[in-house]
C-alpha positions as CSV (number, residue, x, y, z in Angstrom):
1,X,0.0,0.0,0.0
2,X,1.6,3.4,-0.7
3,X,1.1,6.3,1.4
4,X,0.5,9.4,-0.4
5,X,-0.3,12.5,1.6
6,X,-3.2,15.2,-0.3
7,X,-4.0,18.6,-0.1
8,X,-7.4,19.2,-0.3
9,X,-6.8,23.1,0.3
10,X,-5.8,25.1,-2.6
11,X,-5.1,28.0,-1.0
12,X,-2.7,26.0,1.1
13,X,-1.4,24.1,-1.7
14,X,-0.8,27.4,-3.0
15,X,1.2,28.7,0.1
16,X,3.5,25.4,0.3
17,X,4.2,25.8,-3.5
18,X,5.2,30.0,-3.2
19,X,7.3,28.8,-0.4
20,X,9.2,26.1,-2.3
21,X,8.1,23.1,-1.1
22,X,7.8,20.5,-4.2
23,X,6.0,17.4,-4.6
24,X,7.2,14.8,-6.3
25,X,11.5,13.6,-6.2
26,X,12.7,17.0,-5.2
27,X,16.3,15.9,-2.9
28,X,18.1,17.4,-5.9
29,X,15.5,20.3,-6.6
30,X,15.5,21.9,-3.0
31,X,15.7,25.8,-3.1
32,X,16.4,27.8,0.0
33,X,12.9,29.4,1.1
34,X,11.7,32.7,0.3
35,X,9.4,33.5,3.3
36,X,11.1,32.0,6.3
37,X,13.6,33.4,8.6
38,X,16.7,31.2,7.5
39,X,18.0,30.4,10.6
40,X,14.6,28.6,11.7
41,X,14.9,27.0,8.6
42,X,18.4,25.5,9.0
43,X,17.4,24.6,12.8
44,X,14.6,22.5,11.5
45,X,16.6,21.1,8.5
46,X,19.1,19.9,11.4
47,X,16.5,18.4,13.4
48,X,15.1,16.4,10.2
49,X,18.6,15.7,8.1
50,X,21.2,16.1,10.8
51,X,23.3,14.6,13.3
52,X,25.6,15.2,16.1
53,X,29.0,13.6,16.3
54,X,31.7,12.9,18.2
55,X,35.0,13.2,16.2
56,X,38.5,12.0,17.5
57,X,41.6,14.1,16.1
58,X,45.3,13.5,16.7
59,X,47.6,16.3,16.7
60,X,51.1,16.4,19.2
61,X,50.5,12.8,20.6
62,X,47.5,13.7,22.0
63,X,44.5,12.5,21.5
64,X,41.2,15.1,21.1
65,X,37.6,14.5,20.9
66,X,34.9,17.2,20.3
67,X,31.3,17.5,19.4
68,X,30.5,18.6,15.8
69,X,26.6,18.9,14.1
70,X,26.2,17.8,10.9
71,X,24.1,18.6,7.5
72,X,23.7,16.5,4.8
73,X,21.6,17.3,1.3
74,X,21.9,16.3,-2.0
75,X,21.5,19.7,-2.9
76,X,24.9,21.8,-3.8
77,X,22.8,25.1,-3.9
78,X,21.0,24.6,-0.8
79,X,24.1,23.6,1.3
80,X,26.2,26.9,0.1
81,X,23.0,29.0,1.0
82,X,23.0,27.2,4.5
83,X,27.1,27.8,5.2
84,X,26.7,31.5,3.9
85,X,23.5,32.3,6.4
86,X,25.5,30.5,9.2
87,X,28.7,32.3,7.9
88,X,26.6,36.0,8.0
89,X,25.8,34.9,11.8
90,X,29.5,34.4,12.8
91,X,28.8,30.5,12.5
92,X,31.8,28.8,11.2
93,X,31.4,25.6,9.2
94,X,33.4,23.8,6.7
95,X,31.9,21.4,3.9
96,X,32.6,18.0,2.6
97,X,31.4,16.4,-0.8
98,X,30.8,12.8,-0.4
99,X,29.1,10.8,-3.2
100,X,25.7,10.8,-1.4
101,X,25.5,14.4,-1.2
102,X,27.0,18.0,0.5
103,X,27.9,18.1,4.1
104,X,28.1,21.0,6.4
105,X,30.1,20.4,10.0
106,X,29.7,23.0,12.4
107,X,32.0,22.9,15.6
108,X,34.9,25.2,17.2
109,X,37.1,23.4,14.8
110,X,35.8,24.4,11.5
């Protein structure tokens, strides 16, 4: 059985699209929004699509282990948009490309 989920509201249907939300496969379609406060919408994107880590780095002998968040999409343009709003909020972050998609790490570190 597939679950599909229905809008029955145009005038909502209406809002979501204007706002950028997509139906259909959109992981490689994702825009940043256009009526949200962008830090809201990075908190929530961490709280659906990211993670919290501990990493372990070697440097002098010793051994180091902090905390970084993580943020992973399969969309370039969306993950620049993210690290430039974190970057205009003194946020530091670096980025990784893996084959699955765009990572942003955020931690002291960066």
């Amino acid at each position: 059985m597939e679950n599909k989920d229905e809008v029955r509201d145009k005038d909502f249907y209406s809002y979501l699209l204007s706002n950028g939300v997509r139906t259909g496969k959109k992981s490689y379609l994702l825009k940043p929004p256009i009526r949200c406060d962008p830090l809201w919408y990075i908190v929530g994107f961490i709280d659906g699509d990211g993670w919290i880590e501990q990493v372990k780095k070697k440097a002098n002998g010793k051994t180091y282990y902090y905390l970084r968040i993580g943020i992973k999409t399969k969309c370039r343009e969306l993950r620049d948009w993210m690290r430039q709003v974190l970057h205009s909020l003194g946020i530091i972050t670096s980025k990784a490309d893996k084959k699955d998609g765009y990572e942003i790490h955020i931690d002291r570190n960066a």
